[in-house]
C-alpha positions in Angstrom: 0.0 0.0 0.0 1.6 3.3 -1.2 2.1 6.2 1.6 0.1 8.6 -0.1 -2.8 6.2 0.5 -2.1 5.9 3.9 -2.0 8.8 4.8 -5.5 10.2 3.3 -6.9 7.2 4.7 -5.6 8.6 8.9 -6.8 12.3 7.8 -10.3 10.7 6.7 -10.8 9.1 10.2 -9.2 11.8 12.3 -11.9 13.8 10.6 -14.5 11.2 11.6 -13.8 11.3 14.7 -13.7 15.2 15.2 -17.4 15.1 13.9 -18.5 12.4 16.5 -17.2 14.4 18.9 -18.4 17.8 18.3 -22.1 16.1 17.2 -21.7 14.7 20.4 -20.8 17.8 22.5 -23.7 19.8 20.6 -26.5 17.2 21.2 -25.9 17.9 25.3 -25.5 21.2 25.4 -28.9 21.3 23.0 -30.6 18.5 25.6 -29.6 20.5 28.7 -31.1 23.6 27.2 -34.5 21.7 26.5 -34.1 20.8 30.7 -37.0 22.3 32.5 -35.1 22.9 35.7 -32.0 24.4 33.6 -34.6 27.2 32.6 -35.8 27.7 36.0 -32.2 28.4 37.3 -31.6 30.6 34.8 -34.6 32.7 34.9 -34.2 32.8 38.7 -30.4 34.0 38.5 -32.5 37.0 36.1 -35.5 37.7 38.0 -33.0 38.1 41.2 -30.3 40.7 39.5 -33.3 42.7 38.3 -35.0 42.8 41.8 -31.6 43.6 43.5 -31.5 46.7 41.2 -34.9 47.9 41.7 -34.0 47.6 45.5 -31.5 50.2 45.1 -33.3 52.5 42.9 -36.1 52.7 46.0 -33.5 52.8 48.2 -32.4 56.0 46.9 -36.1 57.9 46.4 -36.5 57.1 50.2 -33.2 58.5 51.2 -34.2 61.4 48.7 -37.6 62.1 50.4 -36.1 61.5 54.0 -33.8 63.9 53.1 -36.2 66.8 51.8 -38.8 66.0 54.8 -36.2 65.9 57.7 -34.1 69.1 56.0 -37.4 71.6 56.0 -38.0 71.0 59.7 -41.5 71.6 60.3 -43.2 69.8 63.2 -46.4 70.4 60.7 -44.9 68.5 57.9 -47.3 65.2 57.7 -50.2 66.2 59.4 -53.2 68.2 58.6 -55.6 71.1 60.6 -59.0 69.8 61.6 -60.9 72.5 61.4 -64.8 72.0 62.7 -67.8 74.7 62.8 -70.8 75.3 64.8 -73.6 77.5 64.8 -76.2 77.6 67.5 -79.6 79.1 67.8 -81.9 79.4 70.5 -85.0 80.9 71.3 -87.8 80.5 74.3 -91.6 81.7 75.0 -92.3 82.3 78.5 -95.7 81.8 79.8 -95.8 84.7 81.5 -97.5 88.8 82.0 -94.4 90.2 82.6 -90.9 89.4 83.2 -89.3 91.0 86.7 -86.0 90.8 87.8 -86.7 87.7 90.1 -88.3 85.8 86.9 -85.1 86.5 85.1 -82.8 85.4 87.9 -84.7 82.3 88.3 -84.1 81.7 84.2 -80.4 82.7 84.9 -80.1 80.2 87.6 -81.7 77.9 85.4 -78.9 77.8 82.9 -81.3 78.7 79.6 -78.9 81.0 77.7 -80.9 81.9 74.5 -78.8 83.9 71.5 -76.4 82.9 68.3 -73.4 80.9 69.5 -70.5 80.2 66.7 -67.8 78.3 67.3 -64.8 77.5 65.6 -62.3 75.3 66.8 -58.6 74.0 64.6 -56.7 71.1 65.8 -53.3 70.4 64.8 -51.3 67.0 65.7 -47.8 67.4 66.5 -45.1 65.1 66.5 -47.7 62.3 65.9 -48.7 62.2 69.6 -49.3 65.9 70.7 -52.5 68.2 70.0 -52.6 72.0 69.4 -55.6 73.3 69.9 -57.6 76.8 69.2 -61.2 78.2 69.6 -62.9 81.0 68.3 -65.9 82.3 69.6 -68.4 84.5 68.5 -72.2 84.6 70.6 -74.7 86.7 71.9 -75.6 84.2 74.7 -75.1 86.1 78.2 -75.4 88.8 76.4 -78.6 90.4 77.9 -78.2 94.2 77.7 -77.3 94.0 74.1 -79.5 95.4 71.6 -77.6 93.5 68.6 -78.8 90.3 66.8 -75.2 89.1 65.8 -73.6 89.8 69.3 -70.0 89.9 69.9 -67.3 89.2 66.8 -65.2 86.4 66.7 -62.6 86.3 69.0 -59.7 83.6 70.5 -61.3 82.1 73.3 -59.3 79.3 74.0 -55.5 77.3 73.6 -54.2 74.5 74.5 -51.8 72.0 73.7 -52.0 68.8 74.9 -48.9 66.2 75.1 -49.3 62.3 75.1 -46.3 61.3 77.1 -46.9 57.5 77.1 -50.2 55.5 77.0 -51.0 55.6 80.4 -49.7 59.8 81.3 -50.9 63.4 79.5 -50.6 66.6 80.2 -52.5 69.6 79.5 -51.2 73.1 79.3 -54.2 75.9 78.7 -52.5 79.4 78.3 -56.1 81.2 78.1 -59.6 80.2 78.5 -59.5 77.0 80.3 -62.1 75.9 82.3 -62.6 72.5 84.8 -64.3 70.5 81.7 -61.0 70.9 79.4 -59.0 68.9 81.9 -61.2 66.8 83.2 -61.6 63.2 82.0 -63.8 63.2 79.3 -67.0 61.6 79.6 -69.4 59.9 76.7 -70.2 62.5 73.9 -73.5 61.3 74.1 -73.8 63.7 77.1 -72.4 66.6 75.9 -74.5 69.4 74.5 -77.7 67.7 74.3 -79.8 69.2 76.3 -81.0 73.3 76.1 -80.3 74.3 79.8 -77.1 73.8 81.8 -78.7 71.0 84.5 -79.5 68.8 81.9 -76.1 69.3 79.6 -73.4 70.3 81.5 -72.8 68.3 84.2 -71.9 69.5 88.2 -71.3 73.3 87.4 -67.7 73.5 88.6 -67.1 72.0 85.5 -67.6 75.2 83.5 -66.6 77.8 85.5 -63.7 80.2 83.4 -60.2 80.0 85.5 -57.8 81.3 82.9 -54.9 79.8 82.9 -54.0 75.8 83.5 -51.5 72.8 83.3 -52.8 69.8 84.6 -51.8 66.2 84.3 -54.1 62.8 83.3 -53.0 59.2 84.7 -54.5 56.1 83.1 -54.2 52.8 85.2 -56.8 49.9 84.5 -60.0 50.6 85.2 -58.9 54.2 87.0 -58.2 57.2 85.7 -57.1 60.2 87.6 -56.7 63.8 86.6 -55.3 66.8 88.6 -55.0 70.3 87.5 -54.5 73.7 88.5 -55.2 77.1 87.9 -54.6 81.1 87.8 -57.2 83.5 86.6 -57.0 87.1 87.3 -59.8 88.7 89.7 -61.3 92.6 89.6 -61.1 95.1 92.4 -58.1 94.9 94.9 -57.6 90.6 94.8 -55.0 89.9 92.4 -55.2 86.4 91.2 -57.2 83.6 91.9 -55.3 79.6 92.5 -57.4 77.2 92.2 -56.4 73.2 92.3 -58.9 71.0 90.5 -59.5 67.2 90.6 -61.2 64.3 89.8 -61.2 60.2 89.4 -62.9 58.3 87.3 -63.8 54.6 88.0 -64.6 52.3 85.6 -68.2 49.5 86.8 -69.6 47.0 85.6 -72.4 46.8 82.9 -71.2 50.2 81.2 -71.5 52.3 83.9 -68.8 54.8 85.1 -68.3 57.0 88.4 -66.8 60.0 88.7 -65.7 62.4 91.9 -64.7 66.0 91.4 -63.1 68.6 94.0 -62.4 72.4 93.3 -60.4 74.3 96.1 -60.6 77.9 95.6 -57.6 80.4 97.0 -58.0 84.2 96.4 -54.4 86.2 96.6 -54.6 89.6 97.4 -53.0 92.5 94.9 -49.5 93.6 95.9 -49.9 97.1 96.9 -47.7 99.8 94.8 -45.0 101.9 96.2 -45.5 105.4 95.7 -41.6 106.7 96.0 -38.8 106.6 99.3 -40.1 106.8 102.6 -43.4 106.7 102.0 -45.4 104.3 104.3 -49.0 103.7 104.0 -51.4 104.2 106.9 -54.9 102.0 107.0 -56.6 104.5 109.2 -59.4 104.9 106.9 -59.2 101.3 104.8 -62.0 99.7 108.0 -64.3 99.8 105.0 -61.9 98.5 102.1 -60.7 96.0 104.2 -64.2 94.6 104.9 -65.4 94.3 101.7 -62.2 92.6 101.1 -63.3 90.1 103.5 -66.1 89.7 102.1 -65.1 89.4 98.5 -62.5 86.9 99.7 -65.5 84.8 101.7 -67.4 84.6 98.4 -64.9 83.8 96.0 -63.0 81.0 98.2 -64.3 77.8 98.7 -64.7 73.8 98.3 -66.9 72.0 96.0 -67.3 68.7 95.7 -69.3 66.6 92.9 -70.5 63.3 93.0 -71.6 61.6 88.8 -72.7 58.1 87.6 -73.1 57.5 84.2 -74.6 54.4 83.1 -75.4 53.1 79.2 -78.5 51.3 78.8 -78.0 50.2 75.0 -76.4 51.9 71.9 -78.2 55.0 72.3 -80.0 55.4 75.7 -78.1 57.0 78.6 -78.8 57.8 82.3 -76.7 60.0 84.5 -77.3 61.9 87.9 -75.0 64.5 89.6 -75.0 66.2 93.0 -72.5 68.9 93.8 -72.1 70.6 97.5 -70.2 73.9 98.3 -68.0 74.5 101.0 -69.2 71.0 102.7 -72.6 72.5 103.6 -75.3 69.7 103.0 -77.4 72.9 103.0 -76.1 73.8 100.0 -77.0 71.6 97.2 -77.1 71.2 93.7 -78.1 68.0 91.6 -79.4 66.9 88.5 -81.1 63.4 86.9 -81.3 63.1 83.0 -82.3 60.5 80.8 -81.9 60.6 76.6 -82.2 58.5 73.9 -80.5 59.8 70.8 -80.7 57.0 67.7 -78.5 57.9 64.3 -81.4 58.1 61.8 -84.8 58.5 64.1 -86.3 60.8 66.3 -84.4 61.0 70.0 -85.6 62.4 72.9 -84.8 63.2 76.6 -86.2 64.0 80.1 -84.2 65.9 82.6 -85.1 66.9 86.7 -83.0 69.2 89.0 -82.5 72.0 91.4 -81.1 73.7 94.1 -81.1 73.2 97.8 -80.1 75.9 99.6 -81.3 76.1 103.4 -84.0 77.5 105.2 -82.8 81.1 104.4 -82.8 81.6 100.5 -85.3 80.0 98.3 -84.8 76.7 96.6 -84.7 75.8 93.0 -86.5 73.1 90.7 -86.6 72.5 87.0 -88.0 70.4 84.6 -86.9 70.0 81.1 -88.1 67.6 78.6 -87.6 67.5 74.7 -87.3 65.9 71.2 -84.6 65.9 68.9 -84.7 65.6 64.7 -82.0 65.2 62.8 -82.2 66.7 59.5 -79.4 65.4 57.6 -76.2 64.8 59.3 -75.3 68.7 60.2 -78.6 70.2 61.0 -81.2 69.3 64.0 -83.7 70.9 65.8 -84.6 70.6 69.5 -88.2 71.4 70.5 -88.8 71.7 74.6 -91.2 72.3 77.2 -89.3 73.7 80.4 -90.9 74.7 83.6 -89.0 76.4 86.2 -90.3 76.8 89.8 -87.8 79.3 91.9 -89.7 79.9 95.2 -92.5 81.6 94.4 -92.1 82.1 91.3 -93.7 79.7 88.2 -92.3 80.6 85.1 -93.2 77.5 81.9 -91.7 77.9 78.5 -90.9 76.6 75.4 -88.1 77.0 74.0 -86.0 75.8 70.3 -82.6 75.2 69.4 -80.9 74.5 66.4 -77.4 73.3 65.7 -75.9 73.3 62.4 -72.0 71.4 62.5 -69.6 72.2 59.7 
């Protein structure tokens, strides 16, 4: 066999071979790209480098709006102003010839305050936890002597900014216009405002007397909640300021009922007299008089008061609740109050309040009784009919009388 033939022949099945091999290699890598699993790995390896870089691209827009929050510096920043609106009217008849002064002081002490009553009130959250609070007021209730429909013009009545410390502890600070109610524990809404005189709306009436200025502090524990507060208003004639120290408990009973004790403790400080230049010394040899009226002043302005309150819930919308408040621990002096309502969402409610005024042998005592409906006419308007009949001594004075309240 010659060389040349020999040779062709080896380069022929080297050839061969080559192609087996490379058929062979081709056919796997073909067959693993057919493998189900195979394609599942690789569409996982994918899936996962396109999620990692859409994890950084949100990391940086919350670093960016972190950044533009946190770098203004606003306390204001996420939250919103609640603002919320109300005009009340309300008018009475009075079954009566003529209306003396003792008729009118029986009406007084009877709590019905007729006239326009507007109330604005915008409340800000800050720092998630805290409330800022202001009122403005605008009425023509108390009002008496006034000749004009519209009353007085909207004015600041009230601030306060109240600071949630933890779940259980709050404190109130009231720069201007606080009274006993805006640091006391608050009871069911149902309560509030429902009636049209002050016995059957208001609660014991130390609740709502004006003392200025107030910080007070609100302790939650269980079924208990205490509140303690305390006061400085200013006082006319020669008694500078008035301290008063305000408080109350609150304990939770069984079957939706709720108690509640209140004390008020009255101090009046007198004025710091003025220096009129060196060496001059004051002498009291004609002040007998001042000085007694002082006394006097000082007598009816200081004081303890004391208020007893059980609340109870009879369903959804029926309540009961009874208060009795004594003055200066004199059993003579008595006031109390026993109201019942029923106020459903989308029929007519109603309500039925007694109370008075006990005041000893020497002054005359007090009795009311108030009873009326409720329609709701929407959700921001209703109307309050009422029949009220006031007995002051001697003096009988029935009425009817109207409100309406329209919310914002």
């Amino acid at each position: 066999m010659e060389p040349a033939l020999i040779i062709d022949k080896l380069k022929s099945f080297a050839k061969s071979g080559e192609d087996f091999i490379t058929g062979f290699s081709r056919r796997r890598k073909n067959k693993s790209r057919q493998n189900p699993i195979e394609i599942l790995k690789r569409l996982q390896r994918e899936a996962f480098s396109d999620l990692m870089k859409l994890r950084d691209r949100q990391d940086k827009v919350e670093r960016m709006l972190t950044f533009s929050r946190t770098s203004k510096g606003s306390p204001f920043q996420d939250d919103g102003t609640n603002v919320r609106g109300e005009i009340d009217m309300m008018g009475s008849l009075f079954f009566t010839d003529y209306l003396d002064q003792e008729n009118v002081d029986a009406i007084r002490r009877a709590g019905v305050k007729t006239g326009i009553n507007a109330r604005i009130s915008f409340e800000t959250k800050i720092r998630e936890k805290d409330n800022l609070e202001a009122v403005f007021i605008a009425n023509q209730i108390d009002h008496t002597q006034s000749s004009s429909i519209l009353g007085s013009a909207l004015s600041l009545a009230k601030v306060s900014y109240t600071a949630n410390i933890t779940d259980w502890c709050s404190m109130v600070a009231i720069p201007m216009g606080a009274r006993c109610r805006d640091l006391s524990i608050s009871t069911d809404s149902s309560f509030q405002e429902k009636g049209l005189t002050d016995y059957s709306s208001s609660g014991p009436p130390l609740l709502h007397q004006d003392h200025g200025r107030a910080i007070g502090l609100t302790v939650k524990k269980s079924n208990v909640v205490a509140s303690l507060a305390h006061f400085v208003v200013d006082l006319p004639g020669p008694f500078g300021h008035c301290f008063s120290t305000f408080g109350q408990i609150v304990c939770q009973l069984p079957r939706s009922a709720k108690l509640s004790l209140f004390g008020l403790h009255q101090v009046p400080k007198p004025r710091q007299q003025a220096i009129a230049g060196a060496l001059t010394i004051p002498l009291g040899i004609w002040s007998r008089h001042q000085r007694s009226e002082e006394s006097n002043f000082e007598e009816t302005v200081a004081g303890n008061s004391v208020a007893v309150m059980l609340e109870s819930e009879l369903d959804e919308s029926s309540r009961v609740r009874g208060w009795l408040q004594m003055k200066n621990g004199n059993p003579k002096h008595l006031q109390w109050s026993v109201s019942m309502s029923d106020f459903p969402e989308d029929e007519i409610g109603w309500g039925l309040s007694l109370g008075g005024t006990i005041q000893g042998p020497k002054s005359w005592d007090h009795f009311q009784v108030e009873a009326f409906l409720k329609f709701n006419v929407g959700k921001r308007l209703s109307l309050q009919p009422a029949f009220v009949y006031l007995m002051d001594g001697n003096n009988q004075v029935p009425a009817l009388m109207c409100r309406s309240t329209w919310s914002i």
